[in-house]
C-alpha positions in Angstrom: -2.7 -12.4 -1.0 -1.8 -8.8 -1.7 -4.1 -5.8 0.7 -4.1 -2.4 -0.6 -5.4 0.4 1.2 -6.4 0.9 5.3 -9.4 0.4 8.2 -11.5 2.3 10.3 -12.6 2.8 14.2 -15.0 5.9 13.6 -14.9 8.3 16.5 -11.7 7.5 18.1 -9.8 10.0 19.9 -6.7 11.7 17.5 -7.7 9.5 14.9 -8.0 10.8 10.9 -10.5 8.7 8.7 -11.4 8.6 5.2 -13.3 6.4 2.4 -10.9 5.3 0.0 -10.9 1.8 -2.2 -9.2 -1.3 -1.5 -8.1 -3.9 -3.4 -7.3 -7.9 -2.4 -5.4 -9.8 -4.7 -5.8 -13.4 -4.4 -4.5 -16.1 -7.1 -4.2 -13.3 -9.8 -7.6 -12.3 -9.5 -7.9 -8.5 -7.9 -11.0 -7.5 -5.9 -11.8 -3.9 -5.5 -13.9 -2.9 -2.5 -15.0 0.9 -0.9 -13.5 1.1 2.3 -12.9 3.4 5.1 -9.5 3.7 6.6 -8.6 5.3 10.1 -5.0 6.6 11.0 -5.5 6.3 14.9 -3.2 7.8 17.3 -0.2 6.6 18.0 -0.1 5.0 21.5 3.2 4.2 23.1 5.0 4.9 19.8 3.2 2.4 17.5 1.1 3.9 15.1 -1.8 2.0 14.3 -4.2 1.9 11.1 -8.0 0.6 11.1 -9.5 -0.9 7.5 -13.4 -1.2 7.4 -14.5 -3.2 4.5 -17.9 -4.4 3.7 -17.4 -7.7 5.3 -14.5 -7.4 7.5 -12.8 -5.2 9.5 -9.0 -5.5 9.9 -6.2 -3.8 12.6 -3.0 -2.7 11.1 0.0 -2.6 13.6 3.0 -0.9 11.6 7.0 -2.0 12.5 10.0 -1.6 11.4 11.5 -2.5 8.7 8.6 -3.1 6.6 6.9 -4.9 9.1 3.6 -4.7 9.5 1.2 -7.0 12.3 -2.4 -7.5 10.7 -5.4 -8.1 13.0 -8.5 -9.4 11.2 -11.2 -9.8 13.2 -12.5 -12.9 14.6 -8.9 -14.4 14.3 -7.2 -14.9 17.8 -4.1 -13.9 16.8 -2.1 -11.1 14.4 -0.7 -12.1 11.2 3.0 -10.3 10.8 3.2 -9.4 7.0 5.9 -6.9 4.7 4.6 -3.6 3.2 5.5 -1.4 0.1 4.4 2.4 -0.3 4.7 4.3 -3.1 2.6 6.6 -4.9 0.2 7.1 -2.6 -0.4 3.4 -2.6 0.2 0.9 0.4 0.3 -2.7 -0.3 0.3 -5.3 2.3 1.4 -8.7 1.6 0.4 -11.8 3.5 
């Protein structure tokens, strides 16, 4: 599975949202969705990005290295993915 794009918490201190679309890639087949996406603050050092899609909302940790932790909500714990940017583009792979 292959995320493209970023999540939202609306109204959080130092954060910077916008609506953007995001796509989800799963078995060949892409899915495009309107989401909104939230740069939050960095706190401690990590910087953190919120995704808000219709049905979901996800938590994005970033690392090093390409690293990224991904939150989805209801699951108990993180999932740790690898990232790509380029082009304006972010795409998370699970």
């Amino acid at each position: 599975m292959v995320a493209t794009g970023k999540t939202s918490l609306s109204g959080h201190p130092g954060s910077d949202s916008f609506q953007t679309v995001c796509g989800v890639i799963v078995g060949g087949k892409t899915s495009r969705y309107l989401c909104e996406a939230t740069d939050l603050a960095a706190d401690k050092g990590v910087q953190r990005t919120a995704l808000r899609f219709p049905d979901n909302e996800l938590l994005l940790v970033w690392g090093n290295g390409k690293r990224v932790d991904v939150q989805i909500k209801g699951l108990a714990a993180p999932i740790r993915a690898t990232y790509s940017s380029s082009e304006g583009e972010t795409d998370i792979f699970l």
